[in-house]
C-alpha positions in Angstrom: 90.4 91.7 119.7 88.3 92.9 117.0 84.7 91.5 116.4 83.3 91.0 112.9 79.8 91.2 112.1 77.5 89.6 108.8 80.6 87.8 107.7 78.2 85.6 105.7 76.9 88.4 103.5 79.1 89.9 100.4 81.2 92.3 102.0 81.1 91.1 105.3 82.6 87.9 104.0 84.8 89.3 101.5 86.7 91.7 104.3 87.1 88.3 106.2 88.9 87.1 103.5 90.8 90.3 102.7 91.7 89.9 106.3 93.4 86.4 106.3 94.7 86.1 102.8 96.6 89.1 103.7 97.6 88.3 106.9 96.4 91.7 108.3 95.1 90.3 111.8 95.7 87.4 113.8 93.3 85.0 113.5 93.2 84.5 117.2 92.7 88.2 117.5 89.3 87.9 115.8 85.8 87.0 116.9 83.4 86.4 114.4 79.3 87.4 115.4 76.6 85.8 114.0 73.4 84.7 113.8 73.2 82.1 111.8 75.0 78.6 111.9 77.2 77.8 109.0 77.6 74.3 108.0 80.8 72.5 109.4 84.0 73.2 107.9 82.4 75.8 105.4 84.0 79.1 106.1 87.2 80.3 106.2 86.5 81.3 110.5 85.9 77.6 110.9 89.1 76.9 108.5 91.5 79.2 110.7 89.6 78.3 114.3 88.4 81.9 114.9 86.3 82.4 117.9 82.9 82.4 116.5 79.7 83.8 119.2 75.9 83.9 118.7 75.1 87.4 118.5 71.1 88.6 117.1 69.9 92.5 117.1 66.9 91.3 118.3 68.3 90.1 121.7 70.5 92.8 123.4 72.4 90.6 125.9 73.4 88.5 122.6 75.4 91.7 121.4 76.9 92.5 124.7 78.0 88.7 125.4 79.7 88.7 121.6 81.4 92.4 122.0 82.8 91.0 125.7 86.5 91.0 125.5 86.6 92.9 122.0 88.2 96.6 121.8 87.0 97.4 118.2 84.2 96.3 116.0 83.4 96.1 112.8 79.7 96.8 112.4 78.2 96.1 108.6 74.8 97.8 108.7 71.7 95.7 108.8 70.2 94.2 105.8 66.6 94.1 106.7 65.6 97.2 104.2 62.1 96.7 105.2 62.7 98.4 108.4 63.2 101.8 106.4 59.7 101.5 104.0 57.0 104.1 104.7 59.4 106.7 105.4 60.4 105.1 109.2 60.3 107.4 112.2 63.7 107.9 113.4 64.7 104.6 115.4 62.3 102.6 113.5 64.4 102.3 110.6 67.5 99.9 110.2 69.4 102.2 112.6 67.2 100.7 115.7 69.9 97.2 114.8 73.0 99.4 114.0 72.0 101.7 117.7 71.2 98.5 119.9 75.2 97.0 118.2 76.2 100.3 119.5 74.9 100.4 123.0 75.9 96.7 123.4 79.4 97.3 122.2 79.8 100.3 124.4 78.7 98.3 127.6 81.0 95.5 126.5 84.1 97.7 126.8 84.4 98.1 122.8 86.8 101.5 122.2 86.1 102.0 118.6 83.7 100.9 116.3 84.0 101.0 112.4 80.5 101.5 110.9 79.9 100.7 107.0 77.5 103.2 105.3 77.4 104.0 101.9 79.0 106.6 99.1 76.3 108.7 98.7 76.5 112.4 100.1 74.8 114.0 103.6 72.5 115.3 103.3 71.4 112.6 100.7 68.0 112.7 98.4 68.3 108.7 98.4 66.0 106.9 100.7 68.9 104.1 101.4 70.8 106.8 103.4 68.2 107.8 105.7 69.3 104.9 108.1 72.7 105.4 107.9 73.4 109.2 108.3 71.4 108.5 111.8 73.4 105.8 112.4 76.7 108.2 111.8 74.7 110.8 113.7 74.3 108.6 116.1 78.6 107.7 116.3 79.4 111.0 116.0 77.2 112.3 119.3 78.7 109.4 121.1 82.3 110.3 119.9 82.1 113.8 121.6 80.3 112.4 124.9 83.8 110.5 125.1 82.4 106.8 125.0 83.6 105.5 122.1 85.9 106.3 119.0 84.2 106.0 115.7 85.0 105.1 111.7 82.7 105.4 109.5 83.4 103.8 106.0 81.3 104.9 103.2 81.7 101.9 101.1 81.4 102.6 97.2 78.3 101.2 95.2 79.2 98.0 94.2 80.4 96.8 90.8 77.7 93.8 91.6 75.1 95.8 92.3 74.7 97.4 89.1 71.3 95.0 88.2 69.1 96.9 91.1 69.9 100.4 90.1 69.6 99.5 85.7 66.1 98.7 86.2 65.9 95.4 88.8 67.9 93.3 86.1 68.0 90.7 88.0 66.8 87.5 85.6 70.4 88.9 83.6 70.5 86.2 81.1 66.9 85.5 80.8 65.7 89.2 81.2 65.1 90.0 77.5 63.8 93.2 77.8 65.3 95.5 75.2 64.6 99.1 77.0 65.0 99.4 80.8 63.1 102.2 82.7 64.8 103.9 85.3 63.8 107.5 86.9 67.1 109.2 86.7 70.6 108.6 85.4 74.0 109.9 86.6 77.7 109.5 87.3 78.9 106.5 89.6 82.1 105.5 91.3 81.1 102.0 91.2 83.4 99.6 93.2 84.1 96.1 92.9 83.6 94.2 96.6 86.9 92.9 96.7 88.6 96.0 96.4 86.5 97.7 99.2 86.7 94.8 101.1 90.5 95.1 100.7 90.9 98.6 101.4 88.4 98.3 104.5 90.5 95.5 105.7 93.8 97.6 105.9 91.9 100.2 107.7 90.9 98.0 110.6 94.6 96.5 111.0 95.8 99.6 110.9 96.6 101.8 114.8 92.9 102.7 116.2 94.2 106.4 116.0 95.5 106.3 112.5 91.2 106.5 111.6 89.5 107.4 114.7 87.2 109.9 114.0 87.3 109.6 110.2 84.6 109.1 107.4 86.5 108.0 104.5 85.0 107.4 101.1 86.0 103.7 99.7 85.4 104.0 95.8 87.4 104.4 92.7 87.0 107.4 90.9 86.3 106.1 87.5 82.7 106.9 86.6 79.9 105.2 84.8 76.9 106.2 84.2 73.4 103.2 83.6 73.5 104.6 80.2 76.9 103.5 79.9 76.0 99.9 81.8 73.0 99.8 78.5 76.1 100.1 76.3 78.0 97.5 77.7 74.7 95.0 78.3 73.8 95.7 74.6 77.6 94.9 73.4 77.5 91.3 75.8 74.3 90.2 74.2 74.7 91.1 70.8 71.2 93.2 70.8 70.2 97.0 71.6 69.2 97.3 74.7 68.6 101.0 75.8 67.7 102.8 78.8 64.4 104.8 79.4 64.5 107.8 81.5 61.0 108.0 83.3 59.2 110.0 85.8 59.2 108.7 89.6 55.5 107.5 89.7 55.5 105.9 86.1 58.7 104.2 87.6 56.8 103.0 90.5 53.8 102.2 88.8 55.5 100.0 86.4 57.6 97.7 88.6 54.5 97.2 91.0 51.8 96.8 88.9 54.0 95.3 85.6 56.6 93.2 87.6 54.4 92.1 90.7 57.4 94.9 92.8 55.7 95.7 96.5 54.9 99.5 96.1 56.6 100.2 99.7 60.3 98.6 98.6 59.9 100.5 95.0 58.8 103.7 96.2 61.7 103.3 98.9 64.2 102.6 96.1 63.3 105.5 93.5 64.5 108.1 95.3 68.2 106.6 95.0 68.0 108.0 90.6 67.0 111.9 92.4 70.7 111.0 94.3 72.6 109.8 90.7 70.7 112.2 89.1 72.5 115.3 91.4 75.8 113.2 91.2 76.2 112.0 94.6 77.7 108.9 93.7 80.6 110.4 91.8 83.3 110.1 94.3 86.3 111.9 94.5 88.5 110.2 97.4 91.9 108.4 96.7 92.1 106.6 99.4 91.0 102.9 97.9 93.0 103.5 94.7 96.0 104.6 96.8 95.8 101.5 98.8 95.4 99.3 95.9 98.5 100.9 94.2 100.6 100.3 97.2 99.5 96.5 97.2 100.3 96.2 93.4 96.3 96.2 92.5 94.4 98.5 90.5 90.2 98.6 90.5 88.3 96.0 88.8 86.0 97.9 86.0 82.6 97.7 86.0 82.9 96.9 82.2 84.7 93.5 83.7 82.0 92.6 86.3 79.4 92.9 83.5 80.7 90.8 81.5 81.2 88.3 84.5 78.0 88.3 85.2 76.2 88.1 82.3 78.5 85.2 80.5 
């Protein structure tokens, strides 16, 4: 039995799906944790009858009740981001959720857990990975004590996440700025969600000890730099729109005191361009494109996601 967790969020939800329209896993063999209650007959675990359990990081004995019966789980880290401002002690951060999944799953019997971080490198100058590479720390010390078999699953930056990194371009069609400040530019791997979401979904119906142990980049290796994204924004809209390389504190400055940003989430966030800047996010692991070539499928462009989402 394997037990799913944030199956309502992007990934989450999209390795559900890569799950059953593939027919990787039974659907009996799956148990679906969550927190919230989704409306009736709305998601594809109430469409195929999967076991579905109330599970909350807040409440311990949730976790361990939902794990009960379950051999592997798939863990998708936490997205309460707020738990990692101010430069958060170690087990303040987000890795307090992703250890208390852990303990639970352990004292529920769980053999092997699959933990989703993110394709950056360790150590890592970007704030964002501060939570995970204790959280892999974390799997890794618990891996040589003998108590459970790990995965960790460095999923690529996705191809829909490309507004937060050019600048918080969120508004897309009605943000009309024509030069975007960001503090630092580099080479990424980005990934659509479908084809990690794929690619993570072979990996956990595959044999426990075919990835037990493993960390295993999930990007393409095709590069683009937010220059490149100004390009393609600038071609979709029919007007110049260029990117402006700034210093960290005129970066923080202007989102908080221009765009109304809280100074702790900014300040969080700006140390992610110090991590494209040194080229962490250029990614040089075959294993998602080999997959995808093997189903027939080649990675979605971030040119094509773009366009999607600005049209």
């Amino acid at each position: 039995m394997l037990a799913l967790t944030s199956t309502t969020g992007k990934l989450g939800s999209a390795v559900l799906r890569a799950i059953l329209d593939n027919q990787l896993i039974d659907p009996k063999e799956l148990v679906i944790c969550t927190s919230s209650s989704p409306k009736e007959g709305s998601t594809p675990s109430q469409t195929h009858s999967i076991t579905t359990r109330h599970a909350t990081f807040d409440q311990p004995s949730s976790l361990v009740q939902a794990y009960t019966g379950c051999t592997a789980l798939f863990l998708v880290s936490t997205p309460h981001i707020a738990m990692d401002y101010n430069n958060a002690p170690l087990w303040q951060g987000r890795e307090a959720h992703h250890r208390a999944a852990i303990d639970a799953a352990i004292q529920a019997g769980v053999e092997h857990i699959y933990y989703t971080s993110l394709a950056f490198a360790n150590p890592s100058k970007a704030g964002v990975m501060r939570a995970h590479i204790r959280t892999e720390r974390y799997l890794k010390d618990l891996e040589r004590e003998g108590k459970v078999k790990f995965t960790i699953l460095r999923e690529g930056l996705y191809n829909e996440s490309w507004p937060l990194y050019f600048g918080y371009y969120f508004g897309l069609k009605e943000d009309k700025r024509s030069e975007v400040a960001v503090a630092g530019d580099g080479s990424v791997a980005w990934t659509a969600i479908a084809d990690m979401a794929f690619a993570t979904a072979k990996i956990l119906a595959a044999p426990s000890e075919e990835w037990a142990g493993k960390m295993v980049y999930l990007s393409q290796k095709k590069t683009c730099t937010l220059e490149d994204i100004a390009g393609i924004v600038s071609k979709v809209r029919g007007e110049d729109v260029k990117l402006k390389v700034v210093g960290k504190k005129e970066y923080e400055d202007f989102y908080v005191e221009e765009k109304g940003m809280e100074r702790p989430s900014v300040e969080w966030w700006s140390s992610t361009y110090d991590a494209l800047r040194d080229g962490e996010c250029a990614i040089d692991d075959p294993t998602l494109e080999t997959m995808l070539a093997q189903a027939g499928r080649s990675p979605k462009t971030i040119e094509d996601t773009i366009k999607e989402m600005l049209r």
